[in-house]
C-alpha positions in Angstrom: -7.7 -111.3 -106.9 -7.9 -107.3 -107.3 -9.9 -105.7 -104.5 -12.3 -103.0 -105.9 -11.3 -99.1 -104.5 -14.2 -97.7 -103.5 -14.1 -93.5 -103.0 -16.9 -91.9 -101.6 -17.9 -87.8 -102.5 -20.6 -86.2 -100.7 -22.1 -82.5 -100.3 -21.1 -80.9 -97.0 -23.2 -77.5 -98.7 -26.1 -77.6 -98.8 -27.8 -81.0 -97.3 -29.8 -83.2 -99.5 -33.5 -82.0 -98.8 -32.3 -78.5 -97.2 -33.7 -75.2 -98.7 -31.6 -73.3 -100.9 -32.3 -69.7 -100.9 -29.5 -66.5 -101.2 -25.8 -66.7 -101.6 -24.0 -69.5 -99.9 -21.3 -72.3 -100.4 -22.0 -75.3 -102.7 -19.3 -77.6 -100.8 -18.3 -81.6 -101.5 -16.1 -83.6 -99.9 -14.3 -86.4 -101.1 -11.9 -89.2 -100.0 -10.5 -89.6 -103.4 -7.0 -88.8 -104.2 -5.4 -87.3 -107.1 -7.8 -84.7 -108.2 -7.6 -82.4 -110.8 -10.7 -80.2 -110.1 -14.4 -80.2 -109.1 -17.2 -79.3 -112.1 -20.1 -77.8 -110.3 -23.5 -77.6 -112.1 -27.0 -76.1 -111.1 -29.8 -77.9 -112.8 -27.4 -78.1 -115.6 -25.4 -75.0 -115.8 -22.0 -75.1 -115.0 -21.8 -72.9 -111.8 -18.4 -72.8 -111.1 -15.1 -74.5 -110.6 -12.7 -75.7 -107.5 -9.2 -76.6 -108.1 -8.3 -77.0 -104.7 -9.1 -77.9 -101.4 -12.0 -77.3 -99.8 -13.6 -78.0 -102.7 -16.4 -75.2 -103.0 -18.0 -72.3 -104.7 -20.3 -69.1 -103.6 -23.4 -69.4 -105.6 -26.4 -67.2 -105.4 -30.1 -68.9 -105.5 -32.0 -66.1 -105.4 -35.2 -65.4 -103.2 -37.4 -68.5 -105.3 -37.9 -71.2 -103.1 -37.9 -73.9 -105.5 -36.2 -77.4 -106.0 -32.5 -77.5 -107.8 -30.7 -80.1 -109.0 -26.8 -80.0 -108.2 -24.3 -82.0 -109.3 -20.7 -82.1 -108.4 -18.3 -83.7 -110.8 -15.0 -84.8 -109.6 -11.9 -85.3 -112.3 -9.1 -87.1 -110.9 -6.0 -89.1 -112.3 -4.9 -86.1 -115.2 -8.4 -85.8 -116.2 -8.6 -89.6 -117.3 -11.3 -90.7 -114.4 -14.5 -89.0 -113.4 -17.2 -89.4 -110.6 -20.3 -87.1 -110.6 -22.5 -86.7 -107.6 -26.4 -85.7 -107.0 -28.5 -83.9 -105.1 -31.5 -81.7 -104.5 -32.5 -79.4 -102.9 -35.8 -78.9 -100.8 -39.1 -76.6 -102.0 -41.3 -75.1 -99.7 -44.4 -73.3 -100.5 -45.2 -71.7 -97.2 -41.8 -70.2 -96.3 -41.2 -66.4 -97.0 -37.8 -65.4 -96.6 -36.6 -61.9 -97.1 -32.6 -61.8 -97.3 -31.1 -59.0 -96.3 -27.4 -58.2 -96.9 -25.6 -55.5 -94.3 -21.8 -54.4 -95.5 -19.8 -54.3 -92.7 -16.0 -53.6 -91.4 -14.4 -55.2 -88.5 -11.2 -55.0 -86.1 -10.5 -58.1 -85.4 -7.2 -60.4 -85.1 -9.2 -63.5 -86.8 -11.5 -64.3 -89.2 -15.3 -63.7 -88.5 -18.0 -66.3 -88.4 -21.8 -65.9 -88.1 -21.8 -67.3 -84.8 -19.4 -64.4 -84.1 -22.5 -61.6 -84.7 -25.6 -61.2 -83.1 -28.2 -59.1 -85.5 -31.5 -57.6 -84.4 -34.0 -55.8 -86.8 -36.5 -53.4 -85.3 -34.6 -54.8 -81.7 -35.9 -58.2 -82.9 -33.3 -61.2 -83.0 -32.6 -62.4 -86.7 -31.3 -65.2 -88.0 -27.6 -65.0 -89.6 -28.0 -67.0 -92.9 -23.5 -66.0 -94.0 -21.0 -64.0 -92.9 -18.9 -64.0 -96.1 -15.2 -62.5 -96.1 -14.9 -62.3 -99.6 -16.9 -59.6 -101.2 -19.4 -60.8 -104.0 -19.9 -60.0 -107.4 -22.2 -56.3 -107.4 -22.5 -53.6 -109.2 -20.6 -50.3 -109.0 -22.3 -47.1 -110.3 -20.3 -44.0 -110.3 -22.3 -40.5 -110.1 -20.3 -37.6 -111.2 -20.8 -34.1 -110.5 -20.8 -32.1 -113.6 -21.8 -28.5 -112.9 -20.4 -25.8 -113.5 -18.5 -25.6 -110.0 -16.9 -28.5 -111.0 -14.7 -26.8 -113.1 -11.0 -25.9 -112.6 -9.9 -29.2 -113.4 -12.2 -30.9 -111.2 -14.4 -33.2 -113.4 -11.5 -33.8 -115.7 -9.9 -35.2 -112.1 -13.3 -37.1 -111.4 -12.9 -38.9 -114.8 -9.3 -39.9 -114.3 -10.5 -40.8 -110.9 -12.9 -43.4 -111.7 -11.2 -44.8 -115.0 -8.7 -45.8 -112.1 -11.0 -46.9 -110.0 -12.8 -49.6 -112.8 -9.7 -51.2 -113.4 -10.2 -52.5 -109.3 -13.7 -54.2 -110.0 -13.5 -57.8 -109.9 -14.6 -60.9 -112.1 -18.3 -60.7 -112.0 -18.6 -56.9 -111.2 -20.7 -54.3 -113.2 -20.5 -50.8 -113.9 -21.9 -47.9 -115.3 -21.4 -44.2 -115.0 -24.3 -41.5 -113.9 -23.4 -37.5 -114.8 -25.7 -34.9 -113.4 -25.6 -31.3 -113.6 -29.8 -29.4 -113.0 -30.2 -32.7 -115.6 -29.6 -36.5 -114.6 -28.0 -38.0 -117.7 -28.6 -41.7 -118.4 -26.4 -44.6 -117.3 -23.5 -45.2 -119.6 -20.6 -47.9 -119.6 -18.0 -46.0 -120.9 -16.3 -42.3 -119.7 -16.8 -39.5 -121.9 -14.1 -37.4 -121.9 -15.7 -34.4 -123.7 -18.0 -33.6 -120.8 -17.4 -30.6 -119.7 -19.1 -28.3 -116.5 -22.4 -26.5 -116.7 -25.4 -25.7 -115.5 -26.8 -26.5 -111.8 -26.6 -29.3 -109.4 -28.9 -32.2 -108.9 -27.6 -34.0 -106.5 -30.4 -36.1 -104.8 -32.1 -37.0 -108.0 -28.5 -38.2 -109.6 -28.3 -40.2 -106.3 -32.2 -41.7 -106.2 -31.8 -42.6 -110.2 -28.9 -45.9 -109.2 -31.3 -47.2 -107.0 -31.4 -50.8 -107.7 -32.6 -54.4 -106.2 -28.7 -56.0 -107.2 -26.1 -55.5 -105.1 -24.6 -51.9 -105.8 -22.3 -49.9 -104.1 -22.8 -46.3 -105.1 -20.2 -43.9 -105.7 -20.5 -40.0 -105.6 -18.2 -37.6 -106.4 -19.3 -33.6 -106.2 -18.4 -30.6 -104.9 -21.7 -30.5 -102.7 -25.3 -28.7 -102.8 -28.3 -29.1 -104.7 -30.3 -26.4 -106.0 -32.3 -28.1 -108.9 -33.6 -31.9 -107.9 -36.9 -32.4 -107.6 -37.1 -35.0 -104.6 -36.4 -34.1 -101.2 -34.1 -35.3 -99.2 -36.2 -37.5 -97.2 -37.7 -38.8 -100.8 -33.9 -39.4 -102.1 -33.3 -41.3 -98.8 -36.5 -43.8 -98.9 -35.1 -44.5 -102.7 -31.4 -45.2 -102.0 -31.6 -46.8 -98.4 -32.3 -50.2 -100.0 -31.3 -53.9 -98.3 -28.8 -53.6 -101.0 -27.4 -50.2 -102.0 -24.3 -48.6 -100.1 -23.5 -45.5 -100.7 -19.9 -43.7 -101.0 -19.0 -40.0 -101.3 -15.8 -38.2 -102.1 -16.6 -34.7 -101.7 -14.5 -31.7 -103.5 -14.2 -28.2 -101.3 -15.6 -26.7 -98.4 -19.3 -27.4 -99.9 -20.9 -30.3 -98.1 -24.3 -31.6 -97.7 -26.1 -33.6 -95.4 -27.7 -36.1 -97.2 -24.5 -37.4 -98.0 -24.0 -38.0 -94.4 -27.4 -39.6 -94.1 -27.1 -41.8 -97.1 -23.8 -43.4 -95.9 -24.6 -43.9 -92.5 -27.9 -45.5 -93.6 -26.6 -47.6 -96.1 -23.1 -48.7 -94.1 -20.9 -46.5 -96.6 -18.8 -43.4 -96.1 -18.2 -39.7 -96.4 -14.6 -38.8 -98.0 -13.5 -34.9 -97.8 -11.1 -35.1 -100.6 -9.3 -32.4 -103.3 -8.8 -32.2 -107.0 -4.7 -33.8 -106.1 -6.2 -36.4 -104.0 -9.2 -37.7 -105.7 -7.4 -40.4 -107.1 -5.5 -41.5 -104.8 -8.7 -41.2 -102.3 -11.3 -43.5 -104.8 -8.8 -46.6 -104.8 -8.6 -46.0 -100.8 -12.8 -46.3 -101.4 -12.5 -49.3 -103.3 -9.9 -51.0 -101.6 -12.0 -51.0 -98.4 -14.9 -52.0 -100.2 -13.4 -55.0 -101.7 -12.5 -55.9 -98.2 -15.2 -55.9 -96.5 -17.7 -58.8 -95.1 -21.1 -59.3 -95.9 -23.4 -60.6 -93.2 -26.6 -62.0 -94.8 -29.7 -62.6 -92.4 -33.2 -63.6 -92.6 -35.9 -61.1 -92.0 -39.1 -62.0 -90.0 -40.2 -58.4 -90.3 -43.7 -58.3 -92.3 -44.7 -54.6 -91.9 -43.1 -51.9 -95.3 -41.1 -48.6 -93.8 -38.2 -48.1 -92.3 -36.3 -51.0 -90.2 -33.5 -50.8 -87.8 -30.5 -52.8 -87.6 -27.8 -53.6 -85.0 -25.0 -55.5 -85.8 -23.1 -56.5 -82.3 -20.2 -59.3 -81.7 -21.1 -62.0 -79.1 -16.9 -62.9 -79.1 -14.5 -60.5 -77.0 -11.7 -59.3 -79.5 -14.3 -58.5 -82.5 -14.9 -54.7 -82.6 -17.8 -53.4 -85.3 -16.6 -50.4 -86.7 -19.5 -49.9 -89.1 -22.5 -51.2 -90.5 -25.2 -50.3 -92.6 -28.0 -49.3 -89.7 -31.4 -50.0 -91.6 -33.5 -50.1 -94.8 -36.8 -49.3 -96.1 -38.9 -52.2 -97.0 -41.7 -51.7 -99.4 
């Protein structure tokens, strides 16, 4: 008589009944041997793939609190067995949830979990929903300074710059280019080489126009100064200091201004005093440190629009914060 091999698979990520809301892991565990990979599927979309132990993916559920059907389908054996397992998530029409996602860079010997960080908003304790080492899929927009300062070889350096700098996005990432002179020229996709400098500078309208909902990480490169936008710099700032907007600036010459300053301290982004030799070399510096960064993800309780503080600190000795976006405007 043949006993019967029984293998049992079950979600570890996220708990039959739990709420599913913002990025997190969809995770299984199995006891069966010999697998080839793991099929995940969000009410029936393929989601993603694991080949390997632990057998998980980062998805994104958005901010709708709704039920989702997930299934987790395990090939084993060279692809010639196959177990799928079920389960749904939890809806809730009373819970409001605002996510709200703070880039940050640490010093620190190990690897960084949420029970690692203690956040408050408005000096309010939040809850930490992920601290994710791996950055996620976003969107990079590139604003480039084309006025006529930026002549003398410096916007055709820009352009070489960031050509450079798109062949470090990742699977999943976005881009599009902004050029700004006294006039804020649409997005495009693609670098157009027959720009050439003129006219005035306007800087904090070219910066307020990427302003976006997605995850974007803003990159400007000027010379400095604005003498032609029409927002101020406090309106530029309420635009751009977003949950989900960080800023970056590479800045050409002696030229400098302070909105820059305020924009990446705000958003948990940086301020780069670079040259025409180094801009290259200076951008992949910018995006290497961006892709290796960690998100921290929290709930907000906060109800009330305007401006709110945050402050990221480590409950574990050995974890030193070196910097963090430090608030947002809520609308």
């Amino acid at each position: 008589m043949t006993g019967l091999l029984l293998f049992l698979t079950a979600f570890v990520s996220p708990q039959q009944g739990a709420i599913a809301i913002g990025p997190q892991w969809i995770e299984v565990a199995t006891d069966r041997p010999n697998i080839d990979r793991v099929d995940f599927y969000v009410d029936g979309a393929l989601a993603g793939v694991a080949r390997k132990p632990p057998y998980r993916i980062a998805y994104d559920f958005g901010m709708s609190v709704t039920p989702r059907t997930i299934v987790a389908k395990v090939w084993s054996d060279g692809y010639r067995s196959s177990e799928s397992t079920t389960m749904i998530t939890a809806a809730s029409d009373t819970i409001s949830v605002e996510l709200v996602e703070v880039p940050l860079r640490v010093r620190t010997s190990h690897i960084v979990q949420a029970a690692d960080l203690r956040v408050r908003e408005n000096g309010a304790e939040q809850t930490i929903r992920a601290v994710r080492f791996e950055r996620p899929a976003a969107h990079f927009a590139f604003v480039l300074d084309r006025s006529l300062s930026m002549g003398d070889g410096k916007l055709t350096a820009a352009l070489h710059a960031v050509e450079d700098a798109m062949k470090q996005l990742r699977p999943g990432d976005t881009a599009s280019i902004v050029t700004f002179n006294h006039l804020v020229a649409r997005p495009r996709t693609t670098i157009d080489r027959t720009l050439t400098p003129s006219g005035g500078t306007s800087l904090r309208d070219a910066i307020a126009s990427v302003a976006s909902k997605q995850r974007t990480y803003a990159i400007v490169i000027t010379d400095g100064g604005d003498r032609n936008s029409a927002l101020s710099d406090e309106q530029a700032l309420r635009k751009i200091s977003a949950a989900k907007t960080t800023i970056h600036a590479l800045v050409l010459g002696g030229s400098h201004a302070s909105l820059l300053d305020r924009a990446a301290t705000n958003t948990g982004g940086s301020v780069v005093h670079t040259s025409r030799d180094a801009l290259q070399h200076d951008l992949r510096d910018v995006m290497a440190d961006i892709n290796s960064r960690y998100l921290l993800i929290y709930e907000s309780n906060a109800t009330t629009p305007g401006w709110r503080t945050i402050d990221v600190q480590s409950r574990t000795r050995g974890i030193e914060i070196v910097s963090a976006r430090k608030g947002y405007f809520a609308e």
